[in-house]
Biopython code that builds the backbone (N, CA, C, O; Angstrom):
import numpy as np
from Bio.PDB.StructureBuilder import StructureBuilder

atoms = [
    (1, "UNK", "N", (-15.370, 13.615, 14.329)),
    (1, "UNK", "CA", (-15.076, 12.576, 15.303)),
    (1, "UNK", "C", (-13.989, 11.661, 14.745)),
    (1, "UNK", "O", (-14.190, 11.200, 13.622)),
    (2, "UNK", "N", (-12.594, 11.262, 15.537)),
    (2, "UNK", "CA", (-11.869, 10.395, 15.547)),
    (2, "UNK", "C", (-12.732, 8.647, 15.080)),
    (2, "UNK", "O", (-13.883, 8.235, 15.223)),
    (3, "UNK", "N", (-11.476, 8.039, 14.500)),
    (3, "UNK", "CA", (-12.127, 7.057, 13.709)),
    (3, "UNK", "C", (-11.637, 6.122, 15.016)),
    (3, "UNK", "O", (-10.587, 6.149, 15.657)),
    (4, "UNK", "N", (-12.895, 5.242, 15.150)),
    (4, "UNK", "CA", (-12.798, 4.246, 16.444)),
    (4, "UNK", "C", (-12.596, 2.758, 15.848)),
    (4, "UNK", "O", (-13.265, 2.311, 14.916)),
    (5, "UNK", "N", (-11.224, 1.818, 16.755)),
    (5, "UNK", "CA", (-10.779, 0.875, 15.961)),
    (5, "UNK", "C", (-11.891, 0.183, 17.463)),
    (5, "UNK", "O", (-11.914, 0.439, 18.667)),
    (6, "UNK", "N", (-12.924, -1.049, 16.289)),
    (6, "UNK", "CA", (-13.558, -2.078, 17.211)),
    (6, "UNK", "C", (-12.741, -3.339, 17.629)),
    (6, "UNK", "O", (-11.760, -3.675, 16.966)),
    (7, "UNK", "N", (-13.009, -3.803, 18.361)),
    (7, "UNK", "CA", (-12.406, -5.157, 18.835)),
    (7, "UNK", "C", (-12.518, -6.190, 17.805)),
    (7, "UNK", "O", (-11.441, -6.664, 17.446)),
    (8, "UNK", "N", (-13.525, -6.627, 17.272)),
    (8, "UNK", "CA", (-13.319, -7.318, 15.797)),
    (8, "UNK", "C", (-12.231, -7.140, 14.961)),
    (8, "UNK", "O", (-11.551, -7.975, 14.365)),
    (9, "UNK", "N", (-12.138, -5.501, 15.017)),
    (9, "UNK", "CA", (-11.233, -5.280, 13.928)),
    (9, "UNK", "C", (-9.773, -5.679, 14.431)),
    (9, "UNK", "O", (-8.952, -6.341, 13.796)),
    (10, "UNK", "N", (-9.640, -5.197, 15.567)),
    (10, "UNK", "CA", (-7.809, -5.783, 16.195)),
    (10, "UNK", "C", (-7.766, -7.247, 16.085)),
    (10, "UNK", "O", (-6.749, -7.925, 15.938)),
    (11, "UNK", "N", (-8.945, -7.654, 16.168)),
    (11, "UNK", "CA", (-8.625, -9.103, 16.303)),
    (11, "UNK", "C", (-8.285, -10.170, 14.974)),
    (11, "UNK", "O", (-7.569, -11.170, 14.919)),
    (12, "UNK", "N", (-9.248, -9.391, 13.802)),
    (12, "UNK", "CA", (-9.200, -9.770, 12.600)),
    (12, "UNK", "C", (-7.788, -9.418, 11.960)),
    (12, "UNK", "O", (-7.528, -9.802, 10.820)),
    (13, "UNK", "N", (-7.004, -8.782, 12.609)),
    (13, "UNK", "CA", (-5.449, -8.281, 11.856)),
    (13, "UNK", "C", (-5.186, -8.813, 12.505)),
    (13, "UNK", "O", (-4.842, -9.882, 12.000)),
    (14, "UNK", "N", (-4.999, -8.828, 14.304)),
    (14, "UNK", "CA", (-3.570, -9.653, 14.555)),
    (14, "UNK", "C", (-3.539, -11.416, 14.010)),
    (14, "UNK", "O", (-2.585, -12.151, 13.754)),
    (15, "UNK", "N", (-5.365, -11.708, 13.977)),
    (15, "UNK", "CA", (-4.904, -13.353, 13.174)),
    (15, "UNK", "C", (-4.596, -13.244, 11.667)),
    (15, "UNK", "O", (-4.303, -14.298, 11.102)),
    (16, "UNK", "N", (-4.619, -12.327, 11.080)),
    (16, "UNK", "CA", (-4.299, -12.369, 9.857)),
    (16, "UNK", "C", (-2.455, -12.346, 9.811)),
    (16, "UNK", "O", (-1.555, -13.030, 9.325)),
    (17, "UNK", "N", (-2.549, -11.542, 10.352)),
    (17, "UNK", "CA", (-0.954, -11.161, 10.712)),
    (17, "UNK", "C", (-0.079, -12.711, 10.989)),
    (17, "UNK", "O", (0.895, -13.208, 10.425)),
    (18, "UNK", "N", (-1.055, -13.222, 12.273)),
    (18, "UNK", "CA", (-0.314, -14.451, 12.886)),
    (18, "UNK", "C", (-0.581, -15.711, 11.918)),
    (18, "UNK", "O", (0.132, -16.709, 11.811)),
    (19, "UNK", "N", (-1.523, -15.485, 11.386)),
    (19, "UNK", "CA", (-1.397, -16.772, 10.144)),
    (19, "UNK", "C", (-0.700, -16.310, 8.901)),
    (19, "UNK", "O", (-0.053, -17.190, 8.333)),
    (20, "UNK", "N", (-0.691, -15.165, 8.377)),
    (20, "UNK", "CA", (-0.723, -14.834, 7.441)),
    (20, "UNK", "C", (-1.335, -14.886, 5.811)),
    (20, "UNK", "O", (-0.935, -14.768, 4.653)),
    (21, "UNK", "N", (-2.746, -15.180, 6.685)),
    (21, "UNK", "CA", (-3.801, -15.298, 5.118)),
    (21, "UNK", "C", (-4.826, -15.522, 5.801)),
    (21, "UNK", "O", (-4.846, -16.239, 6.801)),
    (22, "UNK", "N", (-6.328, -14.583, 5.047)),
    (22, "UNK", "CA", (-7.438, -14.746, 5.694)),
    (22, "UNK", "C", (-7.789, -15.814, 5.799)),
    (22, "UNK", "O", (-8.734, -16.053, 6.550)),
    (23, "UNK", "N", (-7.232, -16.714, 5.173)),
    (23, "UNK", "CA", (-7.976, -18.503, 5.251)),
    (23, "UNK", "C", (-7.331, -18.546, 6.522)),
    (23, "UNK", "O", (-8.189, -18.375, 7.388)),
    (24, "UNK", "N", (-6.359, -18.677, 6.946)),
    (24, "UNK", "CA", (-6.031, -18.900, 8.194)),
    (24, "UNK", "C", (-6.672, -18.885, 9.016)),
    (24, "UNK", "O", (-7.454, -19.735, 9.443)),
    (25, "UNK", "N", (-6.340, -17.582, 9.458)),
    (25, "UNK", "CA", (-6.823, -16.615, 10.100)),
    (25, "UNK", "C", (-8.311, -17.077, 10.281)),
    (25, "UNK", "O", (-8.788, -17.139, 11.414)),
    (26, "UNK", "N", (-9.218, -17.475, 8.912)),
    (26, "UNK", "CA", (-10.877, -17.904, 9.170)),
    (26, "UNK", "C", (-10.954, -19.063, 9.994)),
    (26, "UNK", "O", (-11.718, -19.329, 10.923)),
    (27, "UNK", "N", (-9.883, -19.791, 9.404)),
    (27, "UNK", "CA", (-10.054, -21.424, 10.220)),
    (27, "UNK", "C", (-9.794, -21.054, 11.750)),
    (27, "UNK", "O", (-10.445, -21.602, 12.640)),
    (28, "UNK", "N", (-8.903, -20.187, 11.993)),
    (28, "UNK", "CA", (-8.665, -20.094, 13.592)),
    (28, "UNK", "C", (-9.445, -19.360, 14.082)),
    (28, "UNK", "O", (-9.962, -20.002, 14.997)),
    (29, "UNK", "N", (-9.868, -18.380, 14.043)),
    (29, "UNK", "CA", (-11.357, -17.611, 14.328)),
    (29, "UNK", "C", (-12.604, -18.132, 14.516)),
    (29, "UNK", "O", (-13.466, -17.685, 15.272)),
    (30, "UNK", "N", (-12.697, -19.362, 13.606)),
    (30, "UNK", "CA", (-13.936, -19.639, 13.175)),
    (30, "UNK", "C", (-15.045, -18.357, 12.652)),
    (30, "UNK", "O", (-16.176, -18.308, 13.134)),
    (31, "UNK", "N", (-14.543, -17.288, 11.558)),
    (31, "UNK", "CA", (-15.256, -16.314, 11.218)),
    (31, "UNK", "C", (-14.957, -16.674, 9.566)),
    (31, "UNK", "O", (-13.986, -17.342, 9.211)),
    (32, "UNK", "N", (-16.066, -16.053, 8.543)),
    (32, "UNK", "CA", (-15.726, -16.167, 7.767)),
    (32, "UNK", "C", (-15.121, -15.341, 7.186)),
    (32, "UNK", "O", (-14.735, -14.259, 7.630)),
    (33, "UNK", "N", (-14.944, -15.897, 5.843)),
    (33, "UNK", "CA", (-13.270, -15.331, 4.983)),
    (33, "UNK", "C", (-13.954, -13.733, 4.527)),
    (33, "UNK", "O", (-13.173, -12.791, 4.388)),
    (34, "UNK", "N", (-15.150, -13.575, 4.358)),
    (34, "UNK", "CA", (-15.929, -11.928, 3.842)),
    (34, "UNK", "C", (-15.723, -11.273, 4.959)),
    (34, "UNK", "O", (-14.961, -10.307, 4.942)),
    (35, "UNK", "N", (-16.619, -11.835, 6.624)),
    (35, "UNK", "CA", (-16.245, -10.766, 7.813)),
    (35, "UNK", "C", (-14.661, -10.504, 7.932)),
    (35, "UNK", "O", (-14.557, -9.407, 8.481)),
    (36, "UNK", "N", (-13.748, -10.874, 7.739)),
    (36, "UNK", "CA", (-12.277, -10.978, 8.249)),
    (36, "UNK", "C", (-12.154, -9.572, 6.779)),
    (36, "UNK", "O", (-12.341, -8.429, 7.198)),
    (37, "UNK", "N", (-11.998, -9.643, 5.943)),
    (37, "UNK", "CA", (-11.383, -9.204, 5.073)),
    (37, "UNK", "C", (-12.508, -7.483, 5.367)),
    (37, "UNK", "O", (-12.083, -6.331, 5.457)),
    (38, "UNK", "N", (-13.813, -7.929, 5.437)),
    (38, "UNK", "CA", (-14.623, -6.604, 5.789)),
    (38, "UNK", "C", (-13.741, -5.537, 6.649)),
    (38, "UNK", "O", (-13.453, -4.380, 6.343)),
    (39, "UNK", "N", (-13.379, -6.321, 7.886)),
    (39, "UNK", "CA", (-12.812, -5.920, 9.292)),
    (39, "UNK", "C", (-11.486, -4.918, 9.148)),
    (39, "UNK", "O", (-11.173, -3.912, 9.783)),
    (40, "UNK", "N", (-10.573, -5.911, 7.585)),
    (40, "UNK", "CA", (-9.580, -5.116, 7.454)),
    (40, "UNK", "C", (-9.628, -4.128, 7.024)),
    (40, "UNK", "O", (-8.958, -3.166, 7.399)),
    (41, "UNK", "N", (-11.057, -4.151, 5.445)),
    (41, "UNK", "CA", (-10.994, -3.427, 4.752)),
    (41, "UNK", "C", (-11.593, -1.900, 5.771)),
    (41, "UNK", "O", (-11.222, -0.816, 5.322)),
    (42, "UNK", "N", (-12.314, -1.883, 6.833)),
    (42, "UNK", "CA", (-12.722, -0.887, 7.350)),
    (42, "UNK", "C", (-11.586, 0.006, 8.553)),
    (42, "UNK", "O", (-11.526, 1.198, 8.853)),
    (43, "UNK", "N", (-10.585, -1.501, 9.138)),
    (43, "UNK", "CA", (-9.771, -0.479, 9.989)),
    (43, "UNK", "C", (-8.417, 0.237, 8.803)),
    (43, "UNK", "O", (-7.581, 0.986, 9.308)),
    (44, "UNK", "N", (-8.326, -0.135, 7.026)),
    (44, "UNK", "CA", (-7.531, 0.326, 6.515)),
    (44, "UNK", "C", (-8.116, 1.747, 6.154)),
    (44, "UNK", "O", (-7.258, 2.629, 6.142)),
    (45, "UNK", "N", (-9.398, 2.145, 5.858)),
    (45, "UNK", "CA", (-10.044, 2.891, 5.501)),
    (45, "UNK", "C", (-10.214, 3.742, 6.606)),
    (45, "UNK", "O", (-10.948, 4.697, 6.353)),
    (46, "UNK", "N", (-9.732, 3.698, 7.845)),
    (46, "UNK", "CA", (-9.650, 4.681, 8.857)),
    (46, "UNK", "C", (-8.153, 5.380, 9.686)),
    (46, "UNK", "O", (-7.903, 6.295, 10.472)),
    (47, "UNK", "N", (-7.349, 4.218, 8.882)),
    (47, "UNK", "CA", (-6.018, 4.537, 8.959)),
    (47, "UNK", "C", (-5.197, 3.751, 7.695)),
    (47, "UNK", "O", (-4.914, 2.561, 7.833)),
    (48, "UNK", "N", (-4.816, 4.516, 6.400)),
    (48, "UNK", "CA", (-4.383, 4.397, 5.734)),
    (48, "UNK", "C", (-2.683, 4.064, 5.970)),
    (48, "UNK", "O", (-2.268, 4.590, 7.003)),
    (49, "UNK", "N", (-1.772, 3.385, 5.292)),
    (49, "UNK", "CA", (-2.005, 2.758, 4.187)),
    (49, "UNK", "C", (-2.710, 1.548, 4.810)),
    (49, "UNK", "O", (-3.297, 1.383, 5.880)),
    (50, "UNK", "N", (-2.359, 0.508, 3.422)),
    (50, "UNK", "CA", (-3.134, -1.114, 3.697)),
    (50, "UNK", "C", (-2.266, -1.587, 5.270)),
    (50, "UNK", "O", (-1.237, -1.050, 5.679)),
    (51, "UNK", "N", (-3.031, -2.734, 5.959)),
    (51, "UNK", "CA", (-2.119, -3.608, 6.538)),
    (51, "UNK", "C", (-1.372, -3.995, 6.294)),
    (51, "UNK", "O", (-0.339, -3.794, 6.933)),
    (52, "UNK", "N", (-1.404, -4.748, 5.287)),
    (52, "UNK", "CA", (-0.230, -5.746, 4.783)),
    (52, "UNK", "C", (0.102, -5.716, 3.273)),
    (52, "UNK", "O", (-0.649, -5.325, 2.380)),
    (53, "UNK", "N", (1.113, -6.103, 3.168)),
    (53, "UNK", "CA", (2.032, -6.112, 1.885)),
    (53, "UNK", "C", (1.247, -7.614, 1.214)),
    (53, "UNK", "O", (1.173, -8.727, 1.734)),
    (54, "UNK", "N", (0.833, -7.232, 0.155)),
    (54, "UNK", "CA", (0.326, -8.434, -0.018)),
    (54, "UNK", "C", (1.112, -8.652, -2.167)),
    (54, "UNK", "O", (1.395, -7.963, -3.148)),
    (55, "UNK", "N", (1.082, -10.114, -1.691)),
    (55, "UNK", "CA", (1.847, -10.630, -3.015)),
    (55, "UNK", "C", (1.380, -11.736, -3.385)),
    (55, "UNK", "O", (0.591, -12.253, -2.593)),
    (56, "UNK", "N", (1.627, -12.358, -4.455)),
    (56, "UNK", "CA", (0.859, -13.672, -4.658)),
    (56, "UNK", "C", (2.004, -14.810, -3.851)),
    (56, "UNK", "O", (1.537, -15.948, -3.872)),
    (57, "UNK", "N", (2.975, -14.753, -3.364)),
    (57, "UNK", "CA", (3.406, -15.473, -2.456)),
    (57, "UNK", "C", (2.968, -15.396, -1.286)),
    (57, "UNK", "O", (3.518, -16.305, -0.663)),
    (58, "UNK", "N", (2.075, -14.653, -0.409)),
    (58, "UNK", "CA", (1.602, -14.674, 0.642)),
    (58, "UNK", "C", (1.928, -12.934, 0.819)),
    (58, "UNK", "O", (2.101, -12.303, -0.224)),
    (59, "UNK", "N", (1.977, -12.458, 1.678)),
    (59, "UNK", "CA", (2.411, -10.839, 2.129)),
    (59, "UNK", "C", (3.169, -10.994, 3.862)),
    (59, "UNK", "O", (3.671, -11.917, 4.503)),
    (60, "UNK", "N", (2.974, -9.943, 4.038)),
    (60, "UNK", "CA", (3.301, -9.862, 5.770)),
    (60, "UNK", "C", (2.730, -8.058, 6.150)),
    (60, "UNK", "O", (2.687, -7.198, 5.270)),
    (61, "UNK", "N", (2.480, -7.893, 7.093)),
    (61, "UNK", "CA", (2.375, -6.328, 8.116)),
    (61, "UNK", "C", (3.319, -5.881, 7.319)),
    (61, "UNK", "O", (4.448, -6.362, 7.224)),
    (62, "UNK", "N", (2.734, -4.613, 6.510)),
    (62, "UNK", "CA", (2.745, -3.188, 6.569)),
    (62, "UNK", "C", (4.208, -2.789, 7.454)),
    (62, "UNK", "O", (4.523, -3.131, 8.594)),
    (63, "UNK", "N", (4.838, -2.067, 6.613)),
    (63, "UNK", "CA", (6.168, -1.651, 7.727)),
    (63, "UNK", "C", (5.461, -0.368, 8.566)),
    (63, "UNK", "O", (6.223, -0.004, 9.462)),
    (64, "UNK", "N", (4.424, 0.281, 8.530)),
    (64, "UNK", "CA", (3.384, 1.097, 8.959)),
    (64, "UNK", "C", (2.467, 0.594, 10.204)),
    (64, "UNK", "O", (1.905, 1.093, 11.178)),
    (65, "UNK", "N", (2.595, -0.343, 9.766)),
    (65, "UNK", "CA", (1.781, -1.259, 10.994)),
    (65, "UNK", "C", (2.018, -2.455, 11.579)),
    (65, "UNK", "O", (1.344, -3.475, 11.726)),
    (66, "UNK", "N", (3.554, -1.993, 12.007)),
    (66, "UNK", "CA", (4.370, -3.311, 12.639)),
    (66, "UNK", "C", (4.063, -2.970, 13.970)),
    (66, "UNK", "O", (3.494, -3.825, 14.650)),
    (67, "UNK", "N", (4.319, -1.945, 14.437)),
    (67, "UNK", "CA", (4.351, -1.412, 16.240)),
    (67, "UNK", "C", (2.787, -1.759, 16.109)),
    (67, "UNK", "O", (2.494, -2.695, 16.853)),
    (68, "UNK", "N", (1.561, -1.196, 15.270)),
    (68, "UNK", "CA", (0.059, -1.606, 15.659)),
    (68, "UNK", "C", (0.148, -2.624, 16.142)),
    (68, "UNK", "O", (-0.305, -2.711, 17.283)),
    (69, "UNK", "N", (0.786, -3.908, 15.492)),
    (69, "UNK", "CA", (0.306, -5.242, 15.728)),
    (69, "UNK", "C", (1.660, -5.230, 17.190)),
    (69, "UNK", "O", (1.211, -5.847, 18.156)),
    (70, "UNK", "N", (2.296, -4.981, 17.302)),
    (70, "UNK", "CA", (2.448, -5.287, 18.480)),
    (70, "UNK", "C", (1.966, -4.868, 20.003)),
    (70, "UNK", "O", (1.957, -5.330, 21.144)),
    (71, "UNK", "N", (1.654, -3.941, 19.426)),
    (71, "UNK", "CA", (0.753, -3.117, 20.785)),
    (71, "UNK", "C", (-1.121, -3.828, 20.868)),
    (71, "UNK", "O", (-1.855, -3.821, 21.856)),
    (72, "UNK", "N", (-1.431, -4.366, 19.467)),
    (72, "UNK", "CA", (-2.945, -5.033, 19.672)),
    (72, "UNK", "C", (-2.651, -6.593, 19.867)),
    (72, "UNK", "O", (-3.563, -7.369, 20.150)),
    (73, "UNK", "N", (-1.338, -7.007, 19.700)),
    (73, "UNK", "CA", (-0.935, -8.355, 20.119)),
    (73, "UNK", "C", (-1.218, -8.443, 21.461)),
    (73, "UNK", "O", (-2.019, -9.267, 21.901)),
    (74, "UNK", "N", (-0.321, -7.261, 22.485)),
    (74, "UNK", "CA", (-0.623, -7.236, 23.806)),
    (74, "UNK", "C", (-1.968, -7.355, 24.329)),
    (74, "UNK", "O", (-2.258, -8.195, 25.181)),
    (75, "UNK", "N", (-3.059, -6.270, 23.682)),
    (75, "UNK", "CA", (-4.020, -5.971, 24.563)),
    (75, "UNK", "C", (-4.879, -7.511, 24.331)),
    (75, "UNK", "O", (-5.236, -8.259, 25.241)),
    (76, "UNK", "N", (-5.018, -7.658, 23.327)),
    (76, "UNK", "CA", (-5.378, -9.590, 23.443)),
    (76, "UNK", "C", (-5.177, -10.434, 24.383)),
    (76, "UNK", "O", (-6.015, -10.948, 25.124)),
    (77, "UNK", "N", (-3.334, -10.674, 24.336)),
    (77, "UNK", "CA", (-2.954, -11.492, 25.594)),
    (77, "UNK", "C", (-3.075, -10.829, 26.854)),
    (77, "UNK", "O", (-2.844, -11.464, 27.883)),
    (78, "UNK", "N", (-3.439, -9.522, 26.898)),
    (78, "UNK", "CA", (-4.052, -9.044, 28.375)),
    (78, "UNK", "C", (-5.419, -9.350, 28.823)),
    (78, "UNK", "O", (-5.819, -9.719, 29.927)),
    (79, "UNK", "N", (-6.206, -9.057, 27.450)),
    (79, "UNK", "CA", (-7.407, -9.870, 27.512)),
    (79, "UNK", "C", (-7.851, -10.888, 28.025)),
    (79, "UNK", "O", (-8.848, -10.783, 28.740)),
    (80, "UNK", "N", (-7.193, -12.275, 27.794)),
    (80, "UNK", "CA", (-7.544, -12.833, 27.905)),
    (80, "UNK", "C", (-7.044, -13.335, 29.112)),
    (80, "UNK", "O", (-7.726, -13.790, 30.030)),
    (81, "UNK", "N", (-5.547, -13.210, 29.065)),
    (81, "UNK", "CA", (-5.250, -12.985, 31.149)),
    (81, "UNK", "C", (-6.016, -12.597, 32.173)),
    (81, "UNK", "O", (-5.898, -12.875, 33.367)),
    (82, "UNK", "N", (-7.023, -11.756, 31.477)),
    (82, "UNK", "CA", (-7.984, -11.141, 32.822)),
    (82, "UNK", "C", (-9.469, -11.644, 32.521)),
    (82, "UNK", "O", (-10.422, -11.226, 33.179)),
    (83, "UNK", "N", (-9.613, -12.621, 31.425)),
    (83, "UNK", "CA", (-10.720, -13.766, 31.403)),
    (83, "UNK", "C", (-10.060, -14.902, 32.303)),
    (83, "UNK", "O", (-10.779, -15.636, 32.981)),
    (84, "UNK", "N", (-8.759, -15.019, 32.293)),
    (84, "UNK", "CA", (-8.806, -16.629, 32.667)),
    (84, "UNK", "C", (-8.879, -15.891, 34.575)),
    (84, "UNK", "O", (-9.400, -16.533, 35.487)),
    (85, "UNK", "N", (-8.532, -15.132, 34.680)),
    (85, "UNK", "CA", (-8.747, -14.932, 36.000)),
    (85, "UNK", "C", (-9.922, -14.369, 36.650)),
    (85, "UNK", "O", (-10.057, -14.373, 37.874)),
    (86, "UNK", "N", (-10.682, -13.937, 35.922)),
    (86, "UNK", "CA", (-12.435, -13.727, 36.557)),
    (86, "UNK", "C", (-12.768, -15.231, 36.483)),
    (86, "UNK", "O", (-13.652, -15.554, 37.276)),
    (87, "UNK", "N", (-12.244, -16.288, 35.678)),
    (87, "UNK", "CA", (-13.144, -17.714, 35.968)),
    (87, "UNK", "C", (-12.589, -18.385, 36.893)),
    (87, "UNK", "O", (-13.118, -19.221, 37.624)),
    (88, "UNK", "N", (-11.380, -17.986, 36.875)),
    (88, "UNK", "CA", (-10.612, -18.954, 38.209)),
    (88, "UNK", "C", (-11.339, -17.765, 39.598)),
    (88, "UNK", "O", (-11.240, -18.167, 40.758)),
    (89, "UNK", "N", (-11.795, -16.832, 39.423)),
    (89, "UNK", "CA", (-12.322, -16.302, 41.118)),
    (89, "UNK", "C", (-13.111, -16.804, 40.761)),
    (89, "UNK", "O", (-13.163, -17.660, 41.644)),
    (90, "UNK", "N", (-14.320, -17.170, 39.768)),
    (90, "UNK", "CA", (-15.863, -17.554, 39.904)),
    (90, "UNK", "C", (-15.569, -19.514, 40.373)),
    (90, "UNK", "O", (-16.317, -20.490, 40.438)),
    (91, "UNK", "N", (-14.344, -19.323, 40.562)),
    (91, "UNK", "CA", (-14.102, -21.264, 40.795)),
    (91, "UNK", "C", (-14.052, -22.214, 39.721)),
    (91, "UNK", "O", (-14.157, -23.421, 39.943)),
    (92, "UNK", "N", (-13.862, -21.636, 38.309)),
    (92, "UNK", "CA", (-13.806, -22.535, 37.215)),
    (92, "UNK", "C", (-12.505, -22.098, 37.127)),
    (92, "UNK", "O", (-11.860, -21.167, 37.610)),
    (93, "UNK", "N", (-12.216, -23.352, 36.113)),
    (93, "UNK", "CA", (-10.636, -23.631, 35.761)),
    (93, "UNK", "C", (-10.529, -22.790, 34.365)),
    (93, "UNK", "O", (-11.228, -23.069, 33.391)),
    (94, "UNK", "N", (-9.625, -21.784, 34.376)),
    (94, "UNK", "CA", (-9.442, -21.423, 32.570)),
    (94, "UNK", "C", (-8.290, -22.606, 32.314)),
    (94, "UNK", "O", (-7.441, -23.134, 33.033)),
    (95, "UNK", "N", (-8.741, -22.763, 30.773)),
    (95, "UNK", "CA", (-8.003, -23.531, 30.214)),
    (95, "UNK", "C", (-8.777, -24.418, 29.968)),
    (95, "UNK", "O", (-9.973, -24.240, 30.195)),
    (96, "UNK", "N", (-8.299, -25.653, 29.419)),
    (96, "UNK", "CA", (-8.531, -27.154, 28.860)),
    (96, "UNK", "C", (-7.992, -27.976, 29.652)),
    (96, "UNK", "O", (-6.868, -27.871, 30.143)),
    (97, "UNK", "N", (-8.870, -28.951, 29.837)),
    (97, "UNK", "CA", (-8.731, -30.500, 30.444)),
    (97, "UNK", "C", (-9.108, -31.138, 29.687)),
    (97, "UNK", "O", (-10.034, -30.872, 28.921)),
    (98, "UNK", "N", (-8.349, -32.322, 29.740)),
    (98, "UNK", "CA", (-8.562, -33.080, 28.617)),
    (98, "UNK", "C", (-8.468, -34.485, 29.795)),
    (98, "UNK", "O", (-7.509, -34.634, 30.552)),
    (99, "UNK", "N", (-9.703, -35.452, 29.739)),
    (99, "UNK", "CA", (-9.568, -36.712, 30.728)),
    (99, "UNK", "C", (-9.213, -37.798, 29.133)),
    (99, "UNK", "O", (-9.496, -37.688, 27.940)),
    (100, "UNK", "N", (-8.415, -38.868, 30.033)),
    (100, "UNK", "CA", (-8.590, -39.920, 28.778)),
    (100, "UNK", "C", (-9.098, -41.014, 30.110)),
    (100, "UNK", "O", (-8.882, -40.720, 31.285)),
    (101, "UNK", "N", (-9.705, -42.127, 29.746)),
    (101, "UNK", "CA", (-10.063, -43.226, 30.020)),
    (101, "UNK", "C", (-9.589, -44.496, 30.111)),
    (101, "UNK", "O", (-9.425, -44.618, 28.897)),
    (102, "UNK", "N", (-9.232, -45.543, 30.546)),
    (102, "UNK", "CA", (-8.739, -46.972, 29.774)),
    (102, "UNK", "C", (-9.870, -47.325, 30.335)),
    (102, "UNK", "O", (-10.557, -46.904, 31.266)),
    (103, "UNK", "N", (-9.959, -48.771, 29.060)),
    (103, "UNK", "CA", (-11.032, -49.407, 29.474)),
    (103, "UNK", "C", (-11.240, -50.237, 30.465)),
    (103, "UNK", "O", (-10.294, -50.989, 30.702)),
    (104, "UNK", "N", (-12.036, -50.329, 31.023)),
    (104, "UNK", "CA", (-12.191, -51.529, 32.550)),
    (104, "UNK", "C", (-11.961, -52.748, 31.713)),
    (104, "UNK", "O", (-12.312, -53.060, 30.575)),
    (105, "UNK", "N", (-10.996, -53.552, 32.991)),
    (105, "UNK", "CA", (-10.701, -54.622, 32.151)),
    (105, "UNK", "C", (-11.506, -55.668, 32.694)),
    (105, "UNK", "O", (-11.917, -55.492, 33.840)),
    (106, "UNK", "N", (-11.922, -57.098, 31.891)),
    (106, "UNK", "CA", (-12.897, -57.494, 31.797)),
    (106, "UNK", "C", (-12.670, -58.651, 33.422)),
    (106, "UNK", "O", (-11.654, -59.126, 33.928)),
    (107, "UNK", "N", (-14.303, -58.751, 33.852)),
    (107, "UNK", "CA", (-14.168, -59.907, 35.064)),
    (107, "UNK", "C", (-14.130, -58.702, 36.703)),
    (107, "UNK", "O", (-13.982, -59.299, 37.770)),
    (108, "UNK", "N", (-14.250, -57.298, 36.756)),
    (108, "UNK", "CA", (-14.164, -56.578, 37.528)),
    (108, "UNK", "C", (-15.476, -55.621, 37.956)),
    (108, "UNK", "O", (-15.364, -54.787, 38.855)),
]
sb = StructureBuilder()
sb.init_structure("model")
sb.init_model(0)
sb.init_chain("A")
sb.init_seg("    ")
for serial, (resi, resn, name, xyz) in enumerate(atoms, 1):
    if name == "N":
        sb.init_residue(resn, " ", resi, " ")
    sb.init_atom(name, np.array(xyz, "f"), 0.0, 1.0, " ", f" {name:<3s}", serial, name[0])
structure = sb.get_structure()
């Protein structure tokens, strides 16, 4: 059987990719720095070589796995294009609102 890439795993490279360091990448995920690095270490182990070029200056994508990340970049931002639009038919707003307040002023 063909080796099956999970959704964790695309997701754990393209933020690694887009931050460029699992700390990043953890802070923006909110996952930790062991699952992220697990994620890589299992989609490298099903398609060799590594992801990324890694150096003690930071690394970047694999010249091997430049087109990956652009083709799992897409299916993300398709992803989530077709979340924000099942909530806008269910009548919720995708996205963020943000209200601010001033304070009532006094004697009213």
């Amino acid at each position: 059987m063909a080796f099956q890439i999970k959704f964790h795993q695309i997701r754990a490279f393209v933020e690694v990719a887009r931050e460029g360091s699992i700390r990043g990448a953890s802070r923006a995920l909110a996952v930790s720095q062991p699952a992220l690095t697990k994620a890589i270490k299992e989609l490298e182990e099903g398609f060799p070589p590594s992801c990324f070029v890694r150096r003690s200056q930071g690394g970047g994508v694999n010249r091997q796995w430049r087109k990956f990340y652009q083709h799992a970049s897409l299916i993300l931002e398709e992803l989530r294009a077709a979340q924000d639009e099942l909530l806008q038919r269910q009548g919720e707003q995708a996205g963020k609102l943000i209200l601010a307040l001033a304070p009532a002023s006094p004697g009213r």
